[in-house]
C-alpha positions as a LaTeX table, in Angstrom:
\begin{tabular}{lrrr}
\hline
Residue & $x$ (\AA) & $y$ (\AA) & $z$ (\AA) \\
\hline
Unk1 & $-7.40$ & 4.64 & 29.88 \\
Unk2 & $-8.49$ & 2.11 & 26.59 \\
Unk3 & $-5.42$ & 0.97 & 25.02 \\
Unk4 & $-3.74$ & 2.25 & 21.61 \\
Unk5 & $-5.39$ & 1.23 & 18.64 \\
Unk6 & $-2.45$ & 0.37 & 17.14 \\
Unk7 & $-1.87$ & $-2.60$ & 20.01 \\
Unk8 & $-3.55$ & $-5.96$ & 19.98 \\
Unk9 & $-3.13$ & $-5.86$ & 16.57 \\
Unk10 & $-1.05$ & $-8.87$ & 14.83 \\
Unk11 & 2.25 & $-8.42$ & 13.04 \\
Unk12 & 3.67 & $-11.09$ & 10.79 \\
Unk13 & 7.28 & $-10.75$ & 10.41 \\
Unk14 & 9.42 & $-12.52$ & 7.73 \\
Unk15 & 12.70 & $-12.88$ & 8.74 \\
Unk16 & 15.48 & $-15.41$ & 8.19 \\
Unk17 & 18.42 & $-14.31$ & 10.89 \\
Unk18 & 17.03 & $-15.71$ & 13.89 \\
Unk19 & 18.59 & $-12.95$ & 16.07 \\
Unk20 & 16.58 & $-10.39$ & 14.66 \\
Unk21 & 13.16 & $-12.08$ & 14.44 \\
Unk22 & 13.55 & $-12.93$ & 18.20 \\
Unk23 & 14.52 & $-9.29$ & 18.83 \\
Unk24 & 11.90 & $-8.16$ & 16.93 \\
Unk25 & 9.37 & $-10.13$ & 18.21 \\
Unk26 & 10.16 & $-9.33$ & 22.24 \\
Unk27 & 9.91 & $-5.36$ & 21.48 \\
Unk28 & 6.76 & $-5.49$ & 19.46 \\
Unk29 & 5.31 & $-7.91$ & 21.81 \\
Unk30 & 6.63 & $-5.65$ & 25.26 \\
Unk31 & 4.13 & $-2.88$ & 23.31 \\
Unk32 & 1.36 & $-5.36$ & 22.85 \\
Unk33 & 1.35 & $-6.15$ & 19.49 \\
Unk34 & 0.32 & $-9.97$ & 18.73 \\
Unk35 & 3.17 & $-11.80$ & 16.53 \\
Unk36 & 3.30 & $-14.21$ & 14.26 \\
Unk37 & 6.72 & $-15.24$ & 12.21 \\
Unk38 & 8.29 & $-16.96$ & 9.03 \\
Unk39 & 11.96 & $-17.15$ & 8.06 \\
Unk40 & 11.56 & $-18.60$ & 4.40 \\
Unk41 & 9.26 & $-16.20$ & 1.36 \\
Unk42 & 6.84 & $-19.23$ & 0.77 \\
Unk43 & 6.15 & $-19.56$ & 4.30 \\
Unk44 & 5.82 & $-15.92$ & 4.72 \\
Unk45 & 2.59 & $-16.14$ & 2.04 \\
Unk46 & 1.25 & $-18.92$ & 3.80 \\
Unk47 & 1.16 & $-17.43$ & 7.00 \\
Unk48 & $-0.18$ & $-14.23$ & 5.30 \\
Unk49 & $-3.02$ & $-16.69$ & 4.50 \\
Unk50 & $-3.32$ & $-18.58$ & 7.44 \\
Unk51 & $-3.22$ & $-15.80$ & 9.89 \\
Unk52 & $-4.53$ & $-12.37$ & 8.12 \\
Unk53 & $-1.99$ & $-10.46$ & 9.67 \\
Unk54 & $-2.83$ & $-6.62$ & 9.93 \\
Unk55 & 0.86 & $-5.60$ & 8.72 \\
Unk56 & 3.85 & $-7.72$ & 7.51 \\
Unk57 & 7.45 & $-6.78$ & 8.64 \\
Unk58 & 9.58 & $-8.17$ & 5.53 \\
Unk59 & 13.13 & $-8.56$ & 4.78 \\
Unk60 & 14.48 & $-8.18$ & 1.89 \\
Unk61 & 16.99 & $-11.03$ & 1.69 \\
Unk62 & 14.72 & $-14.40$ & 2.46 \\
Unk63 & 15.68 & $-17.88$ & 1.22 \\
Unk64 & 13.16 & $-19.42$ & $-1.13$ \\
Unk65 & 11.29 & $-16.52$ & $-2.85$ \\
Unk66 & 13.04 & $-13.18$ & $-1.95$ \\
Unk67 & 11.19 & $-10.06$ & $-0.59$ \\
Unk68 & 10.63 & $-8.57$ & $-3.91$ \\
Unk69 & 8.48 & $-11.62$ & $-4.91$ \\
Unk70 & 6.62 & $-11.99$ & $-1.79$ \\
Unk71 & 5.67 & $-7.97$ & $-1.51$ \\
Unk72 & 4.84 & $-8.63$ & $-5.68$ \\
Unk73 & 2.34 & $-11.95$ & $-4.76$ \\
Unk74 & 1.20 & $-10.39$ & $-1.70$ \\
Unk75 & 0.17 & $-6.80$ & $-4.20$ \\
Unk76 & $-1.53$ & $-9.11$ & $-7.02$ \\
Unk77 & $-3.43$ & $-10.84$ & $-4.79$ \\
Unk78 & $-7.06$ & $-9.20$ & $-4.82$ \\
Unk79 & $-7.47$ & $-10.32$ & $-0.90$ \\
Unk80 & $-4.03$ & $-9.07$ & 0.63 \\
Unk81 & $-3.12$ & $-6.17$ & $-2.13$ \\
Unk82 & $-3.79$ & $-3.43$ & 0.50 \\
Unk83 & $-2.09$ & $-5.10$ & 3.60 \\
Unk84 & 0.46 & $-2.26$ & 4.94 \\
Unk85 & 3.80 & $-3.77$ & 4.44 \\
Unk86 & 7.29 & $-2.42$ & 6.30 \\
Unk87 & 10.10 & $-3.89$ & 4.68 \\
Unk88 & 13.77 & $-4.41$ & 5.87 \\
Unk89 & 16.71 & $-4.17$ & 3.83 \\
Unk90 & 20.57 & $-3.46$ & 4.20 \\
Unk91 & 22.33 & $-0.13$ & 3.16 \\
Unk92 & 23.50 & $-2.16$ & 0.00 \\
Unk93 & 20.42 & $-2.96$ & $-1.14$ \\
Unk94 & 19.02 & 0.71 & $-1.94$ \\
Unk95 & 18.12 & $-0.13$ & $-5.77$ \\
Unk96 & 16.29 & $-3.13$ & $-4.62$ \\
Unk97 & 14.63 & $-0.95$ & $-1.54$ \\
Unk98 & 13.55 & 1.50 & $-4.70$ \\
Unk99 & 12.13 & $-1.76$ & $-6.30$ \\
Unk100 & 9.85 & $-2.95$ & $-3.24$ \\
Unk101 & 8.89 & 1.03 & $-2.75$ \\
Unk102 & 7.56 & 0.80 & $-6.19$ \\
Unk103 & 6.03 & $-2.84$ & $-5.95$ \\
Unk104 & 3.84 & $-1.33$ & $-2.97$ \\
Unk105 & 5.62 & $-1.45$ & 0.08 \\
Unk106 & 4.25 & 1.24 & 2.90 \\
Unk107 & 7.96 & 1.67 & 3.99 \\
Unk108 & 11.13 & 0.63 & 4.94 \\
Unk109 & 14.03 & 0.71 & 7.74 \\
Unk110 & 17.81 & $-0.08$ & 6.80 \\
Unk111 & 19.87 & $-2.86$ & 8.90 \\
Unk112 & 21.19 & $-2.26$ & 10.99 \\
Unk113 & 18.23 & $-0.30$ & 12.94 \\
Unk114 & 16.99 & 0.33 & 16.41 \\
Unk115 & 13.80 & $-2.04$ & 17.39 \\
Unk116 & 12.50 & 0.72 & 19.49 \\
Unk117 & 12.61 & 3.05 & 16.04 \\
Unk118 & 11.38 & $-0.19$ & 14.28 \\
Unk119 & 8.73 & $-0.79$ & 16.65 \\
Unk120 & 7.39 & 2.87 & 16.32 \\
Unk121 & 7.39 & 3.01 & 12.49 \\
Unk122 & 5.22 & 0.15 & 12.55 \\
Unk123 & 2.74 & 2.27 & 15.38 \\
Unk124 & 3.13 & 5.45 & 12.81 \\
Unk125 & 2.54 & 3.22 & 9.89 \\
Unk126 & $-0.98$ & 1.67 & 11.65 \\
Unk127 & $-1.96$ & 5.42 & 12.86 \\
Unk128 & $-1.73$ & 6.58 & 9.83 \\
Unk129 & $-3.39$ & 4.01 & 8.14 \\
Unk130 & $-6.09$ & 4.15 & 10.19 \\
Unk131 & $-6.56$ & 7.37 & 10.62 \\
Unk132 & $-7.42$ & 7.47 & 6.82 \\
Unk133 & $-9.75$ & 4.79 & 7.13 \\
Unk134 & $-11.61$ & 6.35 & 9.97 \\
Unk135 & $-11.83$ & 10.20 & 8.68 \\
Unk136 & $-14.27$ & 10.28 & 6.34 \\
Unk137 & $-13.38$ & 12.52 & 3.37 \\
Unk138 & $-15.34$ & 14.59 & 1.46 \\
Unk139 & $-12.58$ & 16.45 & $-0.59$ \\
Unk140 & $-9.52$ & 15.31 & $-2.19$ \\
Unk141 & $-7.02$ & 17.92 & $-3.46$ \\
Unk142 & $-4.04$ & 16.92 & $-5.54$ \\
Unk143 & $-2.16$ & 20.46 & $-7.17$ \\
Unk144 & $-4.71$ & 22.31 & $-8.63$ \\
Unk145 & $-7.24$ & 19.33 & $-8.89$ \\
Unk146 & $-9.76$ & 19.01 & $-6.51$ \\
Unk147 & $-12.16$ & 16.32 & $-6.31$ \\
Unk148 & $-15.93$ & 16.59 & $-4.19$ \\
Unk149 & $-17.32$ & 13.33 & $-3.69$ \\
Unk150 & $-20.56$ & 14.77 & $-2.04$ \\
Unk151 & $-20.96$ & 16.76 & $-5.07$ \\
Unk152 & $-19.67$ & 14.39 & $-7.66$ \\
Unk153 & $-17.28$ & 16.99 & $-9.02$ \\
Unk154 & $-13.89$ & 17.41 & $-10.58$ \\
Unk155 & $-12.19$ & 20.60 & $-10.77$ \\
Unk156 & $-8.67$ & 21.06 & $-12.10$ \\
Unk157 & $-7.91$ & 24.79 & $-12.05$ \\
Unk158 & $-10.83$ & 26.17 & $-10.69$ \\
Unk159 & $-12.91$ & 24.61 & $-13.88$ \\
Unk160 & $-15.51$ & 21.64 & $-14.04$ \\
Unk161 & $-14.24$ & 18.33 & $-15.72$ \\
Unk162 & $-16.70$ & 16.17 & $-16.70$ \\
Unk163 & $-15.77$ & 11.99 & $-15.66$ \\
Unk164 & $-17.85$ & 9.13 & $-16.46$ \\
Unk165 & $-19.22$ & 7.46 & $-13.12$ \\
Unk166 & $-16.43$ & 4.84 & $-13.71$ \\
Unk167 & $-13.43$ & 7.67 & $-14.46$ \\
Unk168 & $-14.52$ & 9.45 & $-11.03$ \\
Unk169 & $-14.89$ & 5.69 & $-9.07$ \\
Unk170 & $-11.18$ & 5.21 & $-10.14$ \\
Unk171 & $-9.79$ & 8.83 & $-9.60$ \\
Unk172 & $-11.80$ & 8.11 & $-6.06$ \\
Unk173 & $-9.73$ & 5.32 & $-5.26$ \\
Unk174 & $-6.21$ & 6.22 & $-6.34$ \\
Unk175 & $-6.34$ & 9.64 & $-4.22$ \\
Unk176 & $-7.71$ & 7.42 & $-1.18$ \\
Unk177 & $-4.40$ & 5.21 & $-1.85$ \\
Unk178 & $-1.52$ & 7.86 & $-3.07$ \\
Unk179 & 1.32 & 6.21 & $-3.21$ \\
Unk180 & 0.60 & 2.62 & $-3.31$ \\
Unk181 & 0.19 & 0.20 & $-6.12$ \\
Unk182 & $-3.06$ & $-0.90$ & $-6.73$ \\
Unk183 & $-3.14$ & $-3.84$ & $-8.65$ \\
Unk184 & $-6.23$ & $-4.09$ & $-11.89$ \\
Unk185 & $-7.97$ & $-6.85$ & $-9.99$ \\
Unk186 & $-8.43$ & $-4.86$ & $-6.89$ \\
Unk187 & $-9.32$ & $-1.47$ & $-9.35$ \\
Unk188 & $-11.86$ & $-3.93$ & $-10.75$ \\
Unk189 & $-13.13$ & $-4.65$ & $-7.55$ \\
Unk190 & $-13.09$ & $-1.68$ & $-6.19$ \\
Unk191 & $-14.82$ & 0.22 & $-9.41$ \\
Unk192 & $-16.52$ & $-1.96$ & $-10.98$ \\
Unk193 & $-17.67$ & $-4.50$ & $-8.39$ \\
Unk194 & $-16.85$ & $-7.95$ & $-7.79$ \\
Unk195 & $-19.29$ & $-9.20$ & $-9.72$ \\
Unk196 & $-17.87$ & $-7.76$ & $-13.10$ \\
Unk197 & $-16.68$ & $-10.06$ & $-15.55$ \\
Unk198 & $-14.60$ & $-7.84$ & $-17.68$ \\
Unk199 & $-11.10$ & $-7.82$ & $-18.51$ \\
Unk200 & $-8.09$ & $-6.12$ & $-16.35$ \\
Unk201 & $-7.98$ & $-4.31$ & $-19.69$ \\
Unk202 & $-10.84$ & $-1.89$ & $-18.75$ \\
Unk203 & $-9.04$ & $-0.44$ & $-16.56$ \\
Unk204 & $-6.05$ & 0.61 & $-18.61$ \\
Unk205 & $-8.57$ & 1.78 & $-20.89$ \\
Unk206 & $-9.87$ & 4.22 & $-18.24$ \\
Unk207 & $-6.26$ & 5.33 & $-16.67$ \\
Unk208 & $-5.85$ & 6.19 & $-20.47$ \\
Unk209 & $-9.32$ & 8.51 & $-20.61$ \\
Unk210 & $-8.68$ & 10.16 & $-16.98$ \\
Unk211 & $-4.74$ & 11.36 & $-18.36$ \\
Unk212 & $-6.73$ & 12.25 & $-21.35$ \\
Unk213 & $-8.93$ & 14.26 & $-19.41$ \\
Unk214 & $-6.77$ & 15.38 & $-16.26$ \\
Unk215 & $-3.49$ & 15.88 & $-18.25$ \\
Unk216 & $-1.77$ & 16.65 & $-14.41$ \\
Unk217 & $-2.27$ & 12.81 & $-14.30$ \\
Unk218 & $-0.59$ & 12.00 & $-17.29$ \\
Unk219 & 2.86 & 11.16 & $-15.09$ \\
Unk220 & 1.44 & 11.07 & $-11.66$ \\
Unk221 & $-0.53$ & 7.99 & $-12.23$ \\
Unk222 & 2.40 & 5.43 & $-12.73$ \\
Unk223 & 2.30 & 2.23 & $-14.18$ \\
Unk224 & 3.92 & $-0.87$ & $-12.41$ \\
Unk225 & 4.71 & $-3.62$ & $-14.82$ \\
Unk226 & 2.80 & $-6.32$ & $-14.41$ \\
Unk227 & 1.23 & $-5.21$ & $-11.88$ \\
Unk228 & $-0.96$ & $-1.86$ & $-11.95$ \\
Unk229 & $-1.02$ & 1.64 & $-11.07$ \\
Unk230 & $-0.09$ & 4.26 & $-8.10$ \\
Unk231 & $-1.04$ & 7.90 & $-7.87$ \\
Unk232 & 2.51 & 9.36 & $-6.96$ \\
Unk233 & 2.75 & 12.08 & $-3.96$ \\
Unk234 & 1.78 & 15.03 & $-5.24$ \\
Unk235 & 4.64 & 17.26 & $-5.20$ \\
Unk236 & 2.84 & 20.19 & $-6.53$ \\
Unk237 & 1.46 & 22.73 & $-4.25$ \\
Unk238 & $-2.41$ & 22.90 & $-3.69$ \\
\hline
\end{tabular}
């Protein structure tokens, strides 16, 4: 029987109580994951560099640069924005685990926590991820919207909207990423192509014409200060 697809796979985990790193390490490396660690923020983003982890554990508290920062560099940068991020924090710390939700971490587990529950977040985290890269999708339905790609066709309601080519590419790639925050740079990319030399400001110009034009969007596409957008989780039956 071929392994999981979520084994073999390399976890970076940022962690300054020693304890827990080792402790985290051992379990994820008894289900085969590879490791790789850091117990300071700035050497958390150079590892992130060095070794192109395929998710990042995080804690919160980390001497240096703090979790906050390192989720908020690791989001702005075009190369790492979409790298799924798990981050640890203490009971205390719930407005600051709000905070890191928002700045585009995947999820989170409060201290203290089981590393067999820790361990199989992080397998449910890379299923799930991966099981949206894999599927390909045809049809994205958010409430009463409804997007074709194959047909290159919005409905909200039952009736046609028309979107530029550039309005659909971005309403494409927020549904493919509900929930996390995409930063302009990687919209830009993504959209308009890495060779476009336009301004970050294109995009807000477009988030601007889709809530215009999709007025369901108007407060499910959120703006992160600084940093981008997210397309919220629709709570708003299909």
């Amino acid at each position: 029987m071929p392994p999981p697809a979520t084994t073999h796979k390399k976890i970076l985990i940022v962690e300054d109580e020693k304890d827990i790193l080792q402790l985290v390490k051992l379990y994820l490396e008894k289900e085969g994951f590879r490791t790789v660690s850091a117990m300071t923020g700035t050497e958390g983003l150079r590892q992130v560099k060095a070794e192109h982890p395929d998710l990042i554990i995080l804690d919160l508290m980390l001497p240096e640069l703090d979790g906050l920062e390192v989720c908020k560099r690791i989001r702005l940068n075009q190369e790492t924005a979409l790298l799924p991020i798990l981050m640890l924090t203490a009971k205390a710390e719930e407005s600051d685990t709000v905070i890191g939700l928002e700045l585009g971490a995947d999820d989170y587990v409060t201290k203290p926590f089981s590393p067999k529950a820790l361990v199989a977040r992080v397998k449910a985290l890379l299923r799930r991820l991966e099981r949206n890269a894999n599927i390909p999708q045809t049809q994205y339905h958010y409430g009463p919207l409804t997007v074709d790609l194959s047909r290159h066709e919005v409905r909200l309601d039952g009736q046609e909207v028309a979107l530029t080519a550039k309005e659909f590419g971005l309403l494409e790639h927020l549904l493919r990423n509900i929930g996390r925050v995409l930063t302009r740079d990687v919209l830009l990319s993504a959209v308009w192509g890495y060779d476009y030399y336009g301004t970050t400001r294109t995009v807000d110009v477009h988030v601007r014409r889709l809530k215009q034009k999709l007025p369901l969007l108007d407060d499910a596409i959120i703006s992160i200060k600084s940093l981008g957008y997210k397309l919220r989780e629709s709570d708003v039956p299909a």
